[in-house]
Residue, then its C-alpha position, 0 to 999 in steps of 0.5 A: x767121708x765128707x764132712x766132720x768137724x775139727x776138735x777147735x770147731x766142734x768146741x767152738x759151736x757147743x761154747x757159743x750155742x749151748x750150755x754144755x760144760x767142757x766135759x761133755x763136750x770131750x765126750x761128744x768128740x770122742x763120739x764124732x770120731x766115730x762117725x764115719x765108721x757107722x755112717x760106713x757101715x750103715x750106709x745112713x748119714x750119721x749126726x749129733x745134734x745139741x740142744x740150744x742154750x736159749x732157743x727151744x730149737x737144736x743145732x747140727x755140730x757133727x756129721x758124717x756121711x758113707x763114701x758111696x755118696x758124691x758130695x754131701x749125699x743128700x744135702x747141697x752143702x754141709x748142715x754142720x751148724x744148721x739150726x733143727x726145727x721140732x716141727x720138722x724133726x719131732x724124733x730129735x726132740x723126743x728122743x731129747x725129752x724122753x731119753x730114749x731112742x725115738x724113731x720116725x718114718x717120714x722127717x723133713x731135713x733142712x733141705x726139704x728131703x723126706x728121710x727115716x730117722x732114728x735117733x737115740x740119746x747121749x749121756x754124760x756121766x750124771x746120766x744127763x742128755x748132753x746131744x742125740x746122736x742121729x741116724x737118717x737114711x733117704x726114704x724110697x719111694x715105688x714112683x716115676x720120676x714125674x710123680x717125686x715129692x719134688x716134682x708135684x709143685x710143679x705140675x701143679x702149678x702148670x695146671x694151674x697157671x696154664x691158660x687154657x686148663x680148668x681150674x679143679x679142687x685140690x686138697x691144698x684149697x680145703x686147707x684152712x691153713x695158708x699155702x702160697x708158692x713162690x719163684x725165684x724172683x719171690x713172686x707169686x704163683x699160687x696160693x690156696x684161697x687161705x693164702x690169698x685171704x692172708x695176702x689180701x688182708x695184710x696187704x689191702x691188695x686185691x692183685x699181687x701177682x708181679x710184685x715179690x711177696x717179700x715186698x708186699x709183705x715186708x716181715x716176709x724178708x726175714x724168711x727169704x733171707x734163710x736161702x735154701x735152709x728149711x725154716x719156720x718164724x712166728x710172728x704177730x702183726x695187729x695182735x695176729x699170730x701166725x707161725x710161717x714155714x718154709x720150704x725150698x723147692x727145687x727144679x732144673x728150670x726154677x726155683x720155688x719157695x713153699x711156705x706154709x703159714x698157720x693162724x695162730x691168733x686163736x691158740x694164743x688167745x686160750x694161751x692168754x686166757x689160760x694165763x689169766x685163769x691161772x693168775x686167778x687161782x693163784x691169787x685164790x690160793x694166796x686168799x685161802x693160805x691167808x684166810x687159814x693164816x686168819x683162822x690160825x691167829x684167832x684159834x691163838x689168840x682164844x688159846x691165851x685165855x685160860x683152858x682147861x687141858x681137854x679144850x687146849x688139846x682140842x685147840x691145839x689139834x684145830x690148829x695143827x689140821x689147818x696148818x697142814x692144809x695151809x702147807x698145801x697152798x703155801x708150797x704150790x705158791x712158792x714155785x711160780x711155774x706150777x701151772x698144774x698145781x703139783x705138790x711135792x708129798x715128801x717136802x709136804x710131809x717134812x714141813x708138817x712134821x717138823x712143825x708139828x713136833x716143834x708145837x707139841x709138848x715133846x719137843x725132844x722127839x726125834x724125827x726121821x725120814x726115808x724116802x727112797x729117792x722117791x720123787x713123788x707128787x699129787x694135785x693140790x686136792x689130793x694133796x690136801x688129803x694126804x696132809x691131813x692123813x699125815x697130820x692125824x698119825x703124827x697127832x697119835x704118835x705124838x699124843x699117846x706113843x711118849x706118855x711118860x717119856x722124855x724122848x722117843x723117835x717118830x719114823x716116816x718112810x715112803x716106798x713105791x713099786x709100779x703102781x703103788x705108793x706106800x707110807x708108812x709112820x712108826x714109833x718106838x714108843x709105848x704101843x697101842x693096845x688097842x684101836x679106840x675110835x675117834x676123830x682122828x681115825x675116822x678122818x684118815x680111814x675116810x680121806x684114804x679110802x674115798x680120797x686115795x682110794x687106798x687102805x689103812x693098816x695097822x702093822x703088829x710092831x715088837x715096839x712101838x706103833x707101825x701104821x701103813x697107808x697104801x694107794x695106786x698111782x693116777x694121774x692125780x698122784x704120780x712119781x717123777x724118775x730121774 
């Protein structure tokens, strides 16, 4: 085996680069000791990659490889504190999102070698991904020597460059992307029609075909500056955005450097926009919870003058209805990062409750919640819905379940399956004899089944009332695993 890091190092870089705690970093030894055994008998060069603490990147901070391979196999050199890139090894941050095993048939490693990946994640004992643990086995491929991934620059900038030849269309020329090709002096010896365009532009040269492009560009030498790393920067330049890749090319008479450099300026201008439409809903919702807040005060202020109990009642009802849609935006403007306007329902549901109850005339009901360790959560028009659902049923419960009662308990609970939601609102109070239509009912079988898409029950209860409100998972309405 070639390679592996000593106990001091492997701690070393985990402290310096990642956020993992002294714990999980003796887990991660303890597996980096077995490393070669696997990398022996699979025949694969084996890795465990960690997550940055800062950066949206991963860093190499073990390896191993099977004592069949001379040197470092695959690689010049060891990777062991190399920096991975998404873009070229999309299996390793997938399998870091998703928690689970990932695979890929063609990844781009450090060195620009094409390799099958297979990767699968590592947890610590709150079952949090601590690193991935990487597998990678070269990628064979049915061609001559001549006709290797390596080797086609090269031919094709023969072709190109040679005197005599008659320039053809390649593919590299229909790209909108910039492909350029460097030597080992950093000076130019192809690039595409994008890539010349991308020259001339920043440059205001028209010909620059001895002059080393770092110099010619100067925000370039940050690249070159990487030697034989696989490497990708973003830049902006002029309120330009370009994301710059490159890839280092060997052959035994040159040194080439293929960089690949993508626009940008048009996807951050619809980031820009997105930004500011989202700003603007923000402050929509902020208009609407204050306006609701608005309409709160006046009904409290009417309430003040004398009223007959029918009319406060109503009143009271009013108000309860619009606090719950105001409880809707109230939640969605404290989290910041709610770009997508997510609601958590069972936050939702314990703020309107507690409210509701703190409100009515039987301050003594006790209120419980069962969730299940369900995490779910719904857009803020669904949301509205469900609040105004939740509403109505506690306004029962609390109207009609306690008459002639001091104290009582008011139940909710939430269940799923895989592809339903269930809640379920119960008292231990006098009982519904029977179903009177009303305001209230008309509201909740209305919002459930046209909103949700669900359906309304009531459930036969030995004691007290039981009612049920059923509704598939969408993509409106969703639940969130651990």
């Amino acid at each position: 085996m070639i390679g592996g890091l000593s106990l001091s190092n492997i701690q070393s870089l985990c402290r310096k680069y990642t956020s993992l705690s002294a714990t999980d970093v003796e887990k991660l030894i303890e597996i980096e000791a077995t490393l070669s055994y696997y990398a022996e008998l699979t025949d694969c060069y084996m890795f465990i990659d960690c997550m940055l603490e800062n950066l949206p990147h991963a860093i190499v901070v073990a390896e191993a490889f099977p004592k069949t391979e001379s040197g470092y196999g695959l690689y010049e050199k060891s990777v062991i504190g190399k920096f991975v890139f998404e873009s070229f090894e999309p299996a390793v941050f997938a399998a870091f999102k998703n928690k689970e095993k990932s695979s890929i048939t063609r990844a781009i490693t450090q060195e620009g070698i094409t390799v099958e990946q297979n990767v699968v994640p590592l947890f610590n004992d709150q079952q949090q991904v601590i690193a991935v643990l990487i597998q990678e086995k070269k990628v064979e491929t049915q061609t001559t020597p001549k006709d290797d991934i390596r080797h086609m620059p090269f031919a094709l900038i023969e072709h190109i460059v040679e005197p005599n030849s008659q320039p053809i269309p390649v593919v590299s020329d229909l790209l909108v992307e910039s492909i350029i090709l460097t030597n080992h002096e950093n000076k130019v010896i192809y690039s595409n029609p994008a890539g010349y365009r991308f020259i001339s532009e920043l440059s205001g040269l028209e010909r620059f075909d001895n002059v080393a492009l770092n110099k010619v560009l100067p925000f370039l030498q940050e690249v070159y500056d990487k030697g034989d790393d696989v490497f990708f920067l973003e830049i902006t330049i002029d309120r330009k955005s370009f994301i710059v890749k490159k890839i280092p090319i060997r052959d035994q008479n040159d040194k080439v450097t293929l960089l690949i450099i993508q626009d940008l300026t048009e996807l951050k201008l619809k980031e820009n926009e997105l930004m500011m439409k989202t700003f603007a809903i923000r402050e929509i919702h902020h208009r609407v919870k204050n306006n609701l807040q608005t309409v709160t005060s006046l009904l409290r202020l009417q309430m003040r003058n004398e009223l007959s109990a029918s009319s406060a009642s109503a009143f009271q009802e009013a108000l309860n209805r619009i606090y719950s849609i105001s409880s809707v935006y109230e939640l969605i403007l404290e989290n910041e990062d709610n770009a997508e306007e997510k609601v958590d329902v069972i936050a939702l549901s314990k703020k309107i409750g507690h409210k509701m109850v703190g409100t009515s005339n039987t301050p003594s009901i006790q209120l419980t919640f069962h969730d299940d360790n369900v995490q779910l959560f719904c857009h803020s028009k669904k949301a509205v819905s469900l609040a105004l659902i939740i509403c109505e049923l506690l306004q029962n419960a609390l109207k009609y379940a306690f008459i002639g009662r001091e104290e009582g308990t008011i139940d909710i609970q939430f269940q799923q399956d895989a592809s339903t939601i269930s809640l379920h609102i119960s008292d231990n109070g006098v009982g519904m004899q029977e179903v009177k239509a009303s305001l209230g009912m008309e509201i909740i079988t209305r919002l459930v089944e046209y909103d949700l898409a669900g359906t309304f029950s009531i459930i036969p209860s030995e004691q007290g009332t039981h009612t049920q409100i059923q509704f598939p998972v969408s993509e409106e309405v969703f639940i969130l695993n651990d």
